[in-house]
N, C-alpha and C positions, 0 to 999 in steps of 0.2 A: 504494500500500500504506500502510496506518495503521502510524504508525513508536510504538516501546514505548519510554516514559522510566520506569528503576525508579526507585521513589523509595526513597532506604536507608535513611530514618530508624528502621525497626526496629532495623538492625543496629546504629545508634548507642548507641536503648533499652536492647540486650542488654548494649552495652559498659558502657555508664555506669549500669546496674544492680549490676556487678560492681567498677569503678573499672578503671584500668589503661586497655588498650588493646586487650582482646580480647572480642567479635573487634575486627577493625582496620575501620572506614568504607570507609577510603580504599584497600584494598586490596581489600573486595569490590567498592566502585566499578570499578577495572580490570579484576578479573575478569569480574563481569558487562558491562563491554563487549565483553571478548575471547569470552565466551558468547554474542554476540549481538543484546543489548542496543541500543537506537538514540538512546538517551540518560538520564541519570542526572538523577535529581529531588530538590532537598531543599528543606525545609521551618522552617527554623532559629526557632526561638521565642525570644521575651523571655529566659525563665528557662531557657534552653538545656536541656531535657530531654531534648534527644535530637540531633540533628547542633547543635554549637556552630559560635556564627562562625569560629571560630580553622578548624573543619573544612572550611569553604568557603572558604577563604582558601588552602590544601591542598588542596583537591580541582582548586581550576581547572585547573593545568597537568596534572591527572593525565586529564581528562575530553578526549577526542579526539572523540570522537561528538557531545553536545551535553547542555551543562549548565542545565537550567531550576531557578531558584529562587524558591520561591515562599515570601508571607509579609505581614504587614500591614504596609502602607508608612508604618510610623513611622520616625521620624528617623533612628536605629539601622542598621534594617534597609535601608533609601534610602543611608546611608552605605555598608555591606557590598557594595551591587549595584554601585554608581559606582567602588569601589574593582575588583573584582573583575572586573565585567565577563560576565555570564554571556550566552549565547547568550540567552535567554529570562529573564524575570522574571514571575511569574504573581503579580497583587496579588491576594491573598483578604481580606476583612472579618472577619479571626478577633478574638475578645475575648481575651485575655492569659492568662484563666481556662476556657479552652474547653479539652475533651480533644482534641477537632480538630475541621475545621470543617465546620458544620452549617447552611450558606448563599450564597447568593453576594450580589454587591451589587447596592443598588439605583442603577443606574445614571441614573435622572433626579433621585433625590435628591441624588447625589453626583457628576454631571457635572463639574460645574469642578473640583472637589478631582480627581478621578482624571484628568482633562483636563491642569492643570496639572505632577503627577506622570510624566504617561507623556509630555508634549512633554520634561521633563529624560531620561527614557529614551532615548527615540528619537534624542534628539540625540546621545547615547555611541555610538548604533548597536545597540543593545540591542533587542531583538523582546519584544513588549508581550504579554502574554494578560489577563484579568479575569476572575474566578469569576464565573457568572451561573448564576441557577435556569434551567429551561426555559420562560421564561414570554417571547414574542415583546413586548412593552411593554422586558422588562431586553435582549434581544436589539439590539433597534432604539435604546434610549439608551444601549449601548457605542459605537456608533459616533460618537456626539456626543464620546468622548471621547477619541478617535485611537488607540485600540489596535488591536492589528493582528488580534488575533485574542480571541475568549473561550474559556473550557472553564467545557461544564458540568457541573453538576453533578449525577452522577448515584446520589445515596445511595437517594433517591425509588424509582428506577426499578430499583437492586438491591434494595430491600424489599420490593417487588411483585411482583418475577420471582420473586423465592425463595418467594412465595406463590403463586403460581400463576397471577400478573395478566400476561400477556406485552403487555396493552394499555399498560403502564404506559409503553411506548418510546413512546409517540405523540407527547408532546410534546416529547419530544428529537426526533424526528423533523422536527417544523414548526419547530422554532426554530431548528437544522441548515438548513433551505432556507432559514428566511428571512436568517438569518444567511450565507448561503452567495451569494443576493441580493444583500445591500446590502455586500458585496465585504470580507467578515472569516473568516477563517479559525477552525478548528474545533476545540477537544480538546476531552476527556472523560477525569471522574477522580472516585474516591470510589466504595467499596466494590466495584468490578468485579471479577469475578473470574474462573475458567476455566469455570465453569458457565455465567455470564449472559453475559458478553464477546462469544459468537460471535452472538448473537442480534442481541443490540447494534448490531455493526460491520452485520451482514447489512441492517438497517432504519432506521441511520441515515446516510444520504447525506451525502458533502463532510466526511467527517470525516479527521482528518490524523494528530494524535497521542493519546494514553491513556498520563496517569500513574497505573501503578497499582505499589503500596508494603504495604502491613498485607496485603493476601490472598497477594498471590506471596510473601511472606516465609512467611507461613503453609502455602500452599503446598509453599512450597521444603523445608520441613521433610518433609514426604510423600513429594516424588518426587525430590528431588535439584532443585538451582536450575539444572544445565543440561537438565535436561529439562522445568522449566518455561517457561524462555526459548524454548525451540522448538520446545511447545505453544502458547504465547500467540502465536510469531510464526507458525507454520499458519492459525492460527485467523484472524488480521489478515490471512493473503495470502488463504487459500483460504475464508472463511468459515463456516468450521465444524472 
């Protein structure tokens, strides 16, 4: 079964649009585990817009399920994961000025640097992921760079769908096998939501987890967030 990490950084948004502490991060964090959930996603930025480090720092002991942090591995943020320790670390190639991210990396350009990066990972015992397009060339030079697994990225394949392109999963589809081949593990994250998801999981083989954050928040607002959790998690057991 493909297991669901929420990523909370909207609920941070909503906080610290307001100041204070409501709503609370760290308190939807447990709830949406106790909903369901099969692990919690955050995404913490330079200019902490939305989950602060102080909030991943708080969130560890509260996450029993599995805490994946994703984020560009500058100095800062490479401190935060060594300190903390999360299950998962997911490097993406965000610019400091991005509203979120709209790429994954090139992995033969930047072999060594993310090489160098994820052997200090691994050695905390830390599980490794890398944003990647769906293009088997970035598929096949992750693996040069000892991560364990990629997630990609699917904004592509939600702009298509919502157009009426269902072909658009093909290349998540090939780069899933090939990646599934050369012995690396599989997410998927970026704009998924309860319309295109079931499609998704149906046509793309070997896939494990999906961070998804802005749509199920969105969502959540419509149906109530325990009945999106277990809609998303139907959809991942039974495919559709």
């Amino acid at each position: 079964m493909v297991k669901l990490s929420v990523n909370i950084n909207k609920i941070a948004t909503l906080r610290n649009a307001r100041g204070g502490n409501f709503p609370d991060p760290l308190l939807f964090a447990e709830k949406i585990q106790d909903m369901g959930a099969d692990g919690i996603t955050v995404h913490p930025r330079p200019d902490e817009r939305h989950i602060r480090y102080d909030d991943v720092r708080k969130l560890r002991p509260l996450v029993w399920t599995e805490l994946n942090v994703e984020g560009n591995p500058i100095p800062k943020f490479l401190e935060l994961v060594k300190e903390v320790k999360p299950d998962q670390v997911t490097l993406v190639p965000d610019d400091p000025n991005q509203i979120t991210s709209d790429h994954g990396w090139d992995t033969v350009k930047y072999r060594d640097y993310l090489h160098d990066i994820i052997s200090d990972l691994k050695a905390l015992g830390i599980r490794t992921s890398i944003f990647v397009d769906p293009v088997i060339e970035m598929v096949e030079g992750a693996v040069h760079t000892g991560t364990d697994r990629v997630e990609l990225y699917t904004e592509s394949y939600a702009r298509e769908f919502a157009r009426g392109n269902p072909t658009a999963v093909e290349p998540y589809r090939r780069a899933a096998i090939r990646a599934h081949e050369l012995g690396l593990g599989i997410n998927a994250g970026h704009d998924l939501n309860l319309d295109n998801i079931g499609y998704f999981v149906q046509n793309v083989p070997h896939l494990m987890e999906v961070s998804i954050g802005h749509a199920l928040i969105v969502e959540a607002l419509w149906f109530g967030m325990e009945n999106v959790i277990a809609k998303y998690q139907h959809i991942l057991k039974h495919g559709q």
